[in-house]
Backbone as XML, in Angstrom:
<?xml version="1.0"?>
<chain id="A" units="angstrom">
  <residue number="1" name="UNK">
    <atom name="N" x="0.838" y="-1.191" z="0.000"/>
    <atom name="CA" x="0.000" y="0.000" z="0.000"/>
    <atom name="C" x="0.880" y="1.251" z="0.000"/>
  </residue>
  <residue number="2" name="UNK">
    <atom name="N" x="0.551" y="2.442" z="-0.848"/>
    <atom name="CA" x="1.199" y="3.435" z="-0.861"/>
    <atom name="C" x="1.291" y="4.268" z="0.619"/>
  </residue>
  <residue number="3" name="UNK">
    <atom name="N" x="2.119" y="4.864" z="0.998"/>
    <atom name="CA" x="2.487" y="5.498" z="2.204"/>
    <atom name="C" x="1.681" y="6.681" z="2.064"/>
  </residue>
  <residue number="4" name="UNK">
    <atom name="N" x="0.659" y="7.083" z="2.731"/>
    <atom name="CA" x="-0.413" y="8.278" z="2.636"/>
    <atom name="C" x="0.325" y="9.324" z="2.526"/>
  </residue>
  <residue number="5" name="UNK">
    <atom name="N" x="1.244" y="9.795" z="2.839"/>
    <atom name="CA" x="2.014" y="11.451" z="2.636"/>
    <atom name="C" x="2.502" y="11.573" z="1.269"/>
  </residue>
  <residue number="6" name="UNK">
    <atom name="N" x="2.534" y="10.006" z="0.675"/>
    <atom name="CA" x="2.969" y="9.604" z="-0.815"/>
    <atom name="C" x="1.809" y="9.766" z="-1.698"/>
  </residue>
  <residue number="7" name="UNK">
    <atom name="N" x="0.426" y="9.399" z="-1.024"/>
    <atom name="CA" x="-0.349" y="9.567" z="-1.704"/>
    <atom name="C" x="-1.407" y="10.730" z="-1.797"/>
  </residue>
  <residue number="8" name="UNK">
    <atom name="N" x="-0.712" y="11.724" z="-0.742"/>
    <atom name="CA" x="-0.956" y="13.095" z="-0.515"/>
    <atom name="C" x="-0.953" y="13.669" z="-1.368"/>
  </residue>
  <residue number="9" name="UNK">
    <atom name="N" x="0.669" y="13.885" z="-1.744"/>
    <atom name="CA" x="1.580" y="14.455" z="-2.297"/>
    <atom name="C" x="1.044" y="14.311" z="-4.046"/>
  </residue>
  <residue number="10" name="UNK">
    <atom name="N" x="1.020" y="12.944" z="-4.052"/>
    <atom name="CA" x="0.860" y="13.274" z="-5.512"/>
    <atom name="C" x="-0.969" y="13.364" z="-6.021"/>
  </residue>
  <residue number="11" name="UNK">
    <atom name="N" x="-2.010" y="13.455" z="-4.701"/>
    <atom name="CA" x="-3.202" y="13.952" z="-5.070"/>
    <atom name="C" x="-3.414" y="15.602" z="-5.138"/>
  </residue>
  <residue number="12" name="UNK">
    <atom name="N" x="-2.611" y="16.350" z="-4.317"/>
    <atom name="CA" x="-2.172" y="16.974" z="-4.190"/>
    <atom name="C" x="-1.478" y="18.066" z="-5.979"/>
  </residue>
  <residue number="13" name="UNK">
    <atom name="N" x="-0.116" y="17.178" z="-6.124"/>
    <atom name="CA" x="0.333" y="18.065" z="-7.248"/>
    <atom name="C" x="0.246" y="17.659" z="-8.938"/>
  </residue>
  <residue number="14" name="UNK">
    <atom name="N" x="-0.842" y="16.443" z="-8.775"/>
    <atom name="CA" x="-1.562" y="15.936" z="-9.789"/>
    <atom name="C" x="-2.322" y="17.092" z="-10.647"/>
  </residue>
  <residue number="15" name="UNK">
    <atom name="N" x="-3.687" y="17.634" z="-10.337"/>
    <atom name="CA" x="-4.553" y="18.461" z="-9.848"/>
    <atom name="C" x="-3.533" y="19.506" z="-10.251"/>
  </residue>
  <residue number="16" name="UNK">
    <atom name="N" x="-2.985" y="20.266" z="-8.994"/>
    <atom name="CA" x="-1.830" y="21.328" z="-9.480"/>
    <atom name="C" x="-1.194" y="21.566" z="-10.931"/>
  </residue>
  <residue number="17" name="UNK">
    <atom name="N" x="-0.438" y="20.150" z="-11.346"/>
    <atom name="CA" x="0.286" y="20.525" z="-12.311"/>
    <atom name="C" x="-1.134" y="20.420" z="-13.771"/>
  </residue>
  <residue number="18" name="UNK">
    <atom name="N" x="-1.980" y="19.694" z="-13.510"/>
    <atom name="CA" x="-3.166" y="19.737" z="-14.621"/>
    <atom name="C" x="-3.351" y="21.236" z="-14.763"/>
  </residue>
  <residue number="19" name="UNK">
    <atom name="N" x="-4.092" y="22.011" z="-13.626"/>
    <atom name="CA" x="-4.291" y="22.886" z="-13.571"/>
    <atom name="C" x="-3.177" y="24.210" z="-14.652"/>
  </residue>
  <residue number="20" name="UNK">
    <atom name="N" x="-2.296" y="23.993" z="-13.837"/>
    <atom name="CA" x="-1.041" y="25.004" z="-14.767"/>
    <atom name="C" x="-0.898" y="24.999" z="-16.380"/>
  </residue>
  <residue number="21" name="UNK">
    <atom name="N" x="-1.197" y="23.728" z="-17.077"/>
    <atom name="CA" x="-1.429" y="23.511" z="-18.178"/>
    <atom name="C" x="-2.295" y="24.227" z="-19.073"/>
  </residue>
  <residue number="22" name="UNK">
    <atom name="N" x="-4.156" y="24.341" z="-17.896"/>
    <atom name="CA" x="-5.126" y="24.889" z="-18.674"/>
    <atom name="C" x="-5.323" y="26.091" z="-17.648"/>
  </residue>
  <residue number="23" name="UNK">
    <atom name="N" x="-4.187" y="27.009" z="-17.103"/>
    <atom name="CA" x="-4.551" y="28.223" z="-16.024"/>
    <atom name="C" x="-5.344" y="29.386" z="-17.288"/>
  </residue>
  <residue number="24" name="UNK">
    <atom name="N" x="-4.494" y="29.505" z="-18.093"/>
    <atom name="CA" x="-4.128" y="30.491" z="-19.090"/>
    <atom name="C" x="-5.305" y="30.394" z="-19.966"/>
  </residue>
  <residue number="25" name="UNK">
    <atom name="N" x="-5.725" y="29.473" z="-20.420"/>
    <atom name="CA" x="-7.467" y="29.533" z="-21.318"/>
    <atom name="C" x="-8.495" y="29.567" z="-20.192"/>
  </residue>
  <residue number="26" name="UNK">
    <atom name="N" x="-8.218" y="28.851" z="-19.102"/>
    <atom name="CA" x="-9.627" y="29.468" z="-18.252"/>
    <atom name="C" x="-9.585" y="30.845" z="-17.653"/>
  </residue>
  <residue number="27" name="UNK">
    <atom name="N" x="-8.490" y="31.842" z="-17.585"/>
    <atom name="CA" x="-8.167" y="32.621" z="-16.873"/>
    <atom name="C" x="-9.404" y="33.925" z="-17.939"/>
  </residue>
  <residue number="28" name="UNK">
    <atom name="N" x="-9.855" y="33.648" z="-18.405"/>
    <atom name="CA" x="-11.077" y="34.545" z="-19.014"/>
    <atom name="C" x="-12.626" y="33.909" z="-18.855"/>
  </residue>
  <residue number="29" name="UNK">
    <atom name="N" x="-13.040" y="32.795" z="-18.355"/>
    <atom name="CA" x="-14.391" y="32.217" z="-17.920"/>
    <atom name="C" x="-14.010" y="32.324" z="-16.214"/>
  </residue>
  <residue number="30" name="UNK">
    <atom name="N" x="-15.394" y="31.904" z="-16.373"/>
    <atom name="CA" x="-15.967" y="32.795" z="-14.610"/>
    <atom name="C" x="-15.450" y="31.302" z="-13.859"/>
  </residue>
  <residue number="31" name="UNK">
    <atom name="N" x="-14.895" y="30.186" z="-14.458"/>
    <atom name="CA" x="-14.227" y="29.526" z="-13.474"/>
    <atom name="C" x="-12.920" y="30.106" z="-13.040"/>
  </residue>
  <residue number="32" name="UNK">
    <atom name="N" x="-12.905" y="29.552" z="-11.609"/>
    <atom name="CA" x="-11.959" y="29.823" z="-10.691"/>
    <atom name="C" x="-11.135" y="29.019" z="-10.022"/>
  </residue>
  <residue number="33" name="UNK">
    <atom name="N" x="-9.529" y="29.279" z="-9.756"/>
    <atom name="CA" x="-8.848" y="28.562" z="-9.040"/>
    <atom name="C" x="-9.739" y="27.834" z="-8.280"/>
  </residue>
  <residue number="34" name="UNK">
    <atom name="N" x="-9.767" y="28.681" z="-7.182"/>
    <atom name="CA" x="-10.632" y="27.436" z="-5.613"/>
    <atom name="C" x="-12.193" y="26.500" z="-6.463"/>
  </residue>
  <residue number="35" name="UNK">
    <atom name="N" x="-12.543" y="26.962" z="-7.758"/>
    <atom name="CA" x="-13.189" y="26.153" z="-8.010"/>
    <atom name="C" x="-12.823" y="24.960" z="-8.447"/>
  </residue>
  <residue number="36" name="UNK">
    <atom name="N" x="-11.573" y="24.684" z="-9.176"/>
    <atom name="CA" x="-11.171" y="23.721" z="-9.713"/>
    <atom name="C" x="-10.784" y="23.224" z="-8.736"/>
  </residue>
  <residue number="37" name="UNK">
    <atom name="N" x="-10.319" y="23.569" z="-7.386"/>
    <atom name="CA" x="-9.224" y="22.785" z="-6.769"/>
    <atom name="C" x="-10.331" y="22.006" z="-5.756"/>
  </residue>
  <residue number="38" name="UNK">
    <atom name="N" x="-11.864" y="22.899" z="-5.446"/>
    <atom name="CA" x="-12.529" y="21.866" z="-4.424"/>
    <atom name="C" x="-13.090" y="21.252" z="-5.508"/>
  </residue>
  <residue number="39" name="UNK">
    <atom name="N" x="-13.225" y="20.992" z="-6.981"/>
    <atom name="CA" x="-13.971" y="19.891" z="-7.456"/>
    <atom name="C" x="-12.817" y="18.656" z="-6.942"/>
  </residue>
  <residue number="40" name="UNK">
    <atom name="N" x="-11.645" y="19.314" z="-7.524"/>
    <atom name="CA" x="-10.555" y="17.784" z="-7.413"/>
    <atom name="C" x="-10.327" y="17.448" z="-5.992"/>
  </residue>
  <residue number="41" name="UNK">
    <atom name="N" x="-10.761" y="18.295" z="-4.781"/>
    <atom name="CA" x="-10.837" y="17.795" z="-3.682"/>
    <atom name="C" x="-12.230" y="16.421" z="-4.008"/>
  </residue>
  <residue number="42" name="UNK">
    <atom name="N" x="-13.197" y="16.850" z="-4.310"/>
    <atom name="CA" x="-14.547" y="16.723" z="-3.689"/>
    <atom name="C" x="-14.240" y="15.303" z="-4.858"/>
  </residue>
  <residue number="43" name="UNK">
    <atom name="N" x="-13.878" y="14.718" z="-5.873"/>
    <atom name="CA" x="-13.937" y="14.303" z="-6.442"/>
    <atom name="C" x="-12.508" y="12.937" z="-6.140"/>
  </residue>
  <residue number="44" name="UNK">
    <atom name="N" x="-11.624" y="13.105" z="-6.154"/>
    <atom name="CA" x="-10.534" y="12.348" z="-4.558"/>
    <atom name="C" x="-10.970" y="12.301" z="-3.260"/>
  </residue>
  <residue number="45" name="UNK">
    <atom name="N" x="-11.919" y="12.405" z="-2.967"/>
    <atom name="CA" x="-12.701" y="11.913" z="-1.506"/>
    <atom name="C" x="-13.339" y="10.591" z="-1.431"/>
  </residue>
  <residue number="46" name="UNK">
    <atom name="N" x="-13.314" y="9.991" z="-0.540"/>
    <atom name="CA" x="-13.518" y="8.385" z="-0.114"/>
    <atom name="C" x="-15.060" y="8.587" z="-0.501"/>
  </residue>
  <residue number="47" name="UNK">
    <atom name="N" x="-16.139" y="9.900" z="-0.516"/>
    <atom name="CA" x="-17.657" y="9.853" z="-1.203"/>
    <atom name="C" x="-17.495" y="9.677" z="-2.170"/>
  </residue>
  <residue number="48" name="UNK">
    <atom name="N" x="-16.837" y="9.882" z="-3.275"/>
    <atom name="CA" x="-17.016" y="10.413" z="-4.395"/>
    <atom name="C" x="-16.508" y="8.814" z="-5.000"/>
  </residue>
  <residue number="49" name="UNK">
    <atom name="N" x="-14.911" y="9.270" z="-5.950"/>
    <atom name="CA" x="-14.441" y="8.055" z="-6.568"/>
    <atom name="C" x="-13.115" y="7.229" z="-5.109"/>
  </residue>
  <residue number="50" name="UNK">
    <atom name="N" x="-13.234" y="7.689" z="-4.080"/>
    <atom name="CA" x="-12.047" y="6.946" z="-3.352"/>
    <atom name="C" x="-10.924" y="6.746" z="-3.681"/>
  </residue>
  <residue number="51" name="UNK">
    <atom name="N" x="-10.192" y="7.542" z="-4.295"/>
    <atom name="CA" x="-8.675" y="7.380" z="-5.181"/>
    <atom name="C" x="-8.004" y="7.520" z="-3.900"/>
  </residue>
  <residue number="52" name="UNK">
    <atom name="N" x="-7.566" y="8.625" z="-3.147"/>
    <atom name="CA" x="-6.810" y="9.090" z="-1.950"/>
    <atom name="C" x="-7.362" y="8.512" z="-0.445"/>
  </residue>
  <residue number="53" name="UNK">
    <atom name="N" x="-7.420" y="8.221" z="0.141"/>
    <atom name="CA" x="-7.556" y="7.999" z="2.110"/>
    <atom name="C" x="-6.368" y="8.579" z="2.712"/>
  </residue>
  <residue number="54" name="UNK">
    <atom name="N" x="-6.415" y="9.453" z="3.060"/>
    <atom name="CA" x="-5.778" y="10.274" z="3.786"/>
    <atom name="C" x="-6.403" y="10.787" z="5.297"/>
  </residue>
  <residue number="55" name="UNK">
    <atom name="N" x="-5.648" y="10.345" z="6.542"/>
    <atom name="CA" x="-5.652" y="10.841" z="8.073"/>
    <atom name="C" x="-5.619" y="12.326" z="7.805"/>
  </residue>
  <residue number="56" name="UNK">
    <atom name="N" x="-6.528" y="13.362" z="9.094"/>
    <atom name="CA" x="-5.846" y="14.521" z="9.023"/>
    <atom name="C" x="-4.989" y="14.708" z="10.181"/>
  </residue>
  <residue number="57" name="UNK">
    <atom name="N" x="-4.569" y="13.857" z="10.450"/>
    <atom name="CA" x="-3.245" y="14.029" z="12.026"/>
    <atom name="C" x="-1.997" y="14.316" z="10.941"/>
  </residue>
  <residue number="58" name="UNK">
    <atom name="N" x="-1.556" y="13.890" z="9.725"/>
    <atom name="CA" x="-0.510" y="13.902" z="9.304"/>
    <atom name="C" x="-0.300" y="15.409" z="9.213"/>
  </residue>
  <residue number="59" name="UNK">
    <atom name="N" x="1.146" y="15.629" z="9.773"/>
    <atom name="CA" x="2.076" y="17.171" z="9.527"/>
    <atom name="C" x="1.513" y="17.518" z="8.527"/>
  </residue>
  <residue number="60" name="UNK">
    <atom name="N" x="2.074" y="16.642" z="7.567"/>
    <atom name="CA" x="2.353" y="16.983" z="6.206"/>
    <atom name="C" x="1.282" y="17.708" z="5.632"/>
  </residue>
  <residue number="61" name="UNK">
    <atom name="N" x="0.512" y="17.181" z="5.674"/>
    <atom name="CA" x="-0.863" y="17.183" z="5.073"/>
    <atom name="C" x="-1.127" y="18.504" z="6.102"/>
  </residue>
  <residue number="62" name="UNK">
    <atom name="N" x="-0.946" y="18.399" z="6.726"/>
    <atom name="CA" x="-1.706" y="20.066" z="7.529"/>
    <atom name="C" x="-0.801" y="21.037" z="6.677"/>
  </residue>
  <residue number="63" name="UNK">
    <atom name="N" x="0.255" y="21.313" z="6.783"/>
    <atom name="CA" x="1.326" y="21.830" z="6.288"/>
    <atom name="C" x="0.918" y="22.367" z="4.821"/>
  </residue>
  <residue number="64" name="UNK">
    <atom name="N" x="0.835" y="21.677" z="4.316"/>
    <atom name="CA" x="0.611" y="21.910" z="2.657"/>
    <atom name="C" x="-1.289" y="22.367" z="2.214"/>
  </residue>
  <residue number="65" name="UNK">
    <atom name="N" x="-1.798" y="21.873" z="3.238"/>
    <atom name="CA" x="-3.212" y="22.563" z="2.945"/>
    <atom name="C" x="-2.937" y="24.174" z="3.594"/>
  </residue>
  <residue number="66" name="UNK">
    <atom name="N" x="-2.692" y="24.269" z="4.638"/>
    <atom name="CA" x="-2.262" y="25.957" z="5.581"/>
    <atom name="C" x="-1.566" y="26.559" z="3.959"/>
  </residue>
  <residue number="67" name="UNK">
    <atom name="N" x="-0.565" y="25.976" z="3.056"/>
    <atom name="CA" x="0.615" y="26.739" z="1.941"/>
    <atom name="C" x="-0.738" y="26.978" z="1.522"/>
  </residue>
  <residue number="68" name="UNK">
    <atom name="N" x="-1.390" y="26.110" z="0.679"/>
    <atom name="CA" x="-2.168" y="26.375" z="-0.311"/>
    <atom name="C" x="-3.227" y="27.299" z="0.219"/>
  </residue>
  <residue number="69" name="UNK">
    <atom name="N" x="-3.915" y="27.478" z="1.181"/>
    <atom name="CA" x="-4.653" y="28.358" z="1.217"/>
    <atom name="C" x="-3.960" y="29.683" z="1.436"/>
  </residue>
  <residue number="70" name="UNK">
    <atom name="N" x="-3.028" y="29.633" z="1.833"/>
    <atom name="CA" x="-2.126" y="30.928" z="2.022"/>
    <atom name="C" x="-1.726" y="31.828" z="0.603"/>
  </residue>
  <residue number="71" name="UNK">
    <atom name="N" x="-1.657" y="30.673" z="-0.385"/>
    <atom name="CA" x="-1.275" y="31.264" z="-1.492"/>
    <atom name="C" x="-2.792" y="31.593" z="-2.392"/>
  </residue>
  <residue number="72" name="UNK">
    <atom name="N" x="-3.718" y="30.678" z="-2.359"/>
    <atom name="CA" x="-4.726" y="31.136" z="-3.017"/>
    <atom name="C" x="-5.923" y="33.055" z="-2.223"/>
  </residue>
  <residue number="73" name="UNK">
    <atom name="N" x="-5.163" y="32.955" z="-0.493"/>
    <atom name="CA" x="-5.594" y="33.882" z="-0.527"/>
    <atom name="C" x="-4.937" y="35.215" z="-0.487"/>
  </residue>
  <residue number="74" name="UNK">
    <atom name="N" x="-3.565" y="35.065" z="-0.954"/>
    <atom name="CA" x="-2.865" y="36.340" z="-1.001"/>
    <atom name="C" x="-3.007" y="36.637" z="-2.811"/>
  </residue>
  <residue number="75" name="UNK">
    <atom name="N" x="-2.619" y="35.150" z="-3.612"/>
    <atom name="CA" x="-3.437" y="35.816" z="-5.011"/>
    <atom name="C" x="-4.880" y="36.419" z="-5.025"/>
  </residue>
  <residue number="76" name="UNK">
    <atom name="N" x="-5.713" y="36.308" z="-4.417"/>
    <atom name="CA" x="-6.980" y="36.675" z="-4.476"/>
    <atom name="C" x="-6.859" y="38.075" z="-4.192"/>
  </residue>
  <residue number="77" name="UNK">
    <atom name="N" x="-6.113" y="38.859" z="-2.922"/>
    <atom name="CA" x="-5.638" y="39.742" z="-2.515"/>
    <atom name="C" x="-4.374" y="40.778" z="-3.063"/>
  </residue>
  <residue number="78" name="UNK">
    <atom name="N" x="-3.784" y="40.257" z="-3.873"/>
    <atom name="CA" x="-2.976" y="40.886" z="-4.942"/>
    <atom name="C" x="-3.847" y="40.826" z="-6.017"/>
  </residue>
  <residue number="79" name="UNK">
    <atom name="N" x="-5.161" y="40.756" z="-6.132"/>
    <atom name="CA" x="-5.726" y="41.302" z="-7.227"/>
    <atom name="C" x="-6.929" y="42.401" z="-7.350"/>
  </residue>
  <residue number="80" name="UNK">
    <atom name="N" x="-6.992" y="42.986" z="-5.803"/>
    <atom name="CA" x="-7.736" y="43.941" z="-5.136"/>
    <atom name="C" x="-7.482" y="44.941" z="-5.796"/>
  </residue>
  <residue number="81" name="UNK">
    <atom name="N" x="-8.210" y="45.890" z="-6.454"/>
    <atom name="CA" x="-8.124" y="46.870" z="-7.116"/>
    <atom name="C" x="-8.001" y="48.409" z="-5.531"/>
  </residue>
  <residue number="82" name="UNK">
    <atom name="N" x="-7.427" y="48.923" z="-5.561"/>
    <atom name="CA" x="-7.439" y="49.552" z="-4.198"/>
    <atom name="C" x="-7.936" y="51.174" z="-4.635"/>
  </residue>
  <residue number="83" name="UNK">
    <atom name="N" x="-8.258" y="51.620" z="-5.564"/>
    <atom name="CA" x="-8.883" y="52.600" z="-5.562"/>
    <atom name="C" x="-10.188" y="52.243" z="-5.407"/>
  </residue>
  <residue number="84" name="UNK">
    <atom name="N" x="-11.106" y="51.101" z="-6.105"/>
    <atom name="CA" x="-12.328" y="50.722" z="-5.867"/>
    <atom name="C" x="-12.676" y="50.458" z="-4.529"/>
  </residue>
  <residue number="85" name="UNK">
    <atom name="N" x="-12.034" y="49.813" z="-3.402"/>
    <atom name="CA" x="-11.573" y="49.101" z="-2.085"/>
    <atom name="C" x="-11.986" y="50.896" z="-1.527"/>
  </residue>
  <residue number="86" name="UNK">
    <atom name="N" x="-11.056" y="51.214" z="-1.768"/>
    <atom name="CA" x="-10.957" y="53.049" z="-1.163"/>
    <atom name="C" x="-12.292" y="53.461" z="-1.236"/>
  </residue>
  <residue number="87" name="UNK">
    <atom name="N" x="-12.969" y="53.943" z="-2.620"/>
    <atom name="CA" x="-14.136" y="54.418" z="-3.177"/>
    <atom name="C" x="-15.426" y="53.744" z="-2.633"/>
  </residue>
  <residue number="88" name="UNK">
    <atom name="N" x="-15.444" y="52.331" z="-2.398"/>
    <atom name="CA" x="-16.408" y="51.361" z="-2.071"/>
    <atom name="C" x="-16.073" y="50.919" z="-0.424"/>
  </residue>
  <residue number="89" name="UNK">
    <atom name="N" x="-16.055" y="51.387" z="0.598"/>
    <atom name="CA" x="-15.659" y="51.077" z="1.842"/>
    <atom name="C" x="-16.631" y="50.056" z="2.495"/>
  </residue>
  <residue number="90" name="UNK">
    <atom name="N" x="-17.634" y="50.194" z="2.248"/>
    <atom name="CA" x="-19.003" y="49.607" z="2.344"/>
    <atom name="C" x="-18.401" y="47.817" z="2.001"/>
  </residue>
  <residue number="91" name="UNK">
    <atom name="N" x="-17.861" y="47.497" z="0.964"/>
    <atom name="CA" x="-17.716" y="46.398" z="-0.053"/>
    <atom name="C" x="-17.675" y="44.911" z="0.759"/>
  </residue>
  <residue number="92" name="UNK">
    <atom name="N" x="-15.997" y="45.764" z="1.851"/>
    <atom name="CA" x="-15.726" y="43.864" z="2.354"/>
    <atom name="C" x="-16.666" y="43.498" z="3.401"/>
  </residue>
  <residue number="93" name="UNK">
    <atom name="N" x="-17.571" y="44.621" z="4.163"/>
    <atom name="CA" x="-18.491" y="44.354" z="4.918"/>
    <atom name="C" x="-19.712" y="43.960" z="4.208"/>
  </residue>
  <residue number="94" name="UNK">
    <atom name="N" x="-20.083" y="43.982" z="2.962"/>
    <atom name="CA" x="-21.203" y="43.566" z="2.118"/>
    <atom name="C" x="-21.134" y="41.679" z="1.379"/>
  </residue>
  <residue number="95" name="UNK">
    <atom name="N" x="-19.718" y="42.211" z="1.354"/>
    <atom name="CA" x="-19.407" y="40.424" z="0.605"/>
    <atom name="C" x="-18.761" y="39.390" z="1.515"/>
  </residue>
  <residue number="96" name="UNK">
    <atom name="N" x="-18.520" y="40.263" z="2.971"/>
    <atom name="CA" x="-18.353" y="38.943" z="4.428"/>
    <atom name="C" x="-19.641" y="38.580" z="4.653"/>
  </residue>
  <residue number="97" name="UNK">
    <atom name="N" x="-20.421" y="39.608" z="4.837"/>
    <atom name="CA" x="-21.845" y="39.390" z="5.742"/>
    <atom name="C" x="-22.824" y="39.060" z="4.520"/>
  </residue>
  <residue number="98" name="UNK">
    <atom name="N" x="-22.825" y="38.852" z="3.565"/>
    <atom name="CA" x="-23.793" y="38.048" z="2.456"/>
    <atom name="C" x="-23.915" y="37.042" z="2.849"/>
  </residue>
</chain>
């Protein structure tokens, strides 16, 4: 049986490296990073097709989910237009509390 941090890893940068391939033609339709990445979660889950079983006690696996959300939410945040942000103050209190 594969060693789960083995089979983390490559459910993990499977997904990833697919992604990088087709970033650049979806990067104009209303799909989105975190959309692609919870289908390939939701779709590698023991509900779905059961490819991955993965513990969440493993480091590793904490480790690399904390990167990835770190990075999907500072890109999200390096793409804040900050005069609109300025002009619209109202905004992040309208689209938290929705």
């Amino acid at each position: 049986m594969v060693e789960e941090s083995t089979a983390f890893v490559v459910a993990f940068g499977v997904p990833l490296f697919a992604f990088s391939l087709i970033s650049r033609k979806i990067s104009r339709s209303m799909v989105t990073d975190p959309m692609i990445f919870v289908t390939a979660g939701i779709l590698f889950s023991p509900e779905v097709l059961d490819l991955v079983r993965i513990s969440s006690d493993i480091t590793l696996v904490l480790s690399i989910v904390e990167l990835a959300l770190l990075l999907t939410l500072f890109s999200d945040a390096s793409q804040i237009k900050l005069q609109t942000l300025l002009r619209e103050k109202d905004l992040p209190n309208r689209l938290f509390f929705r």
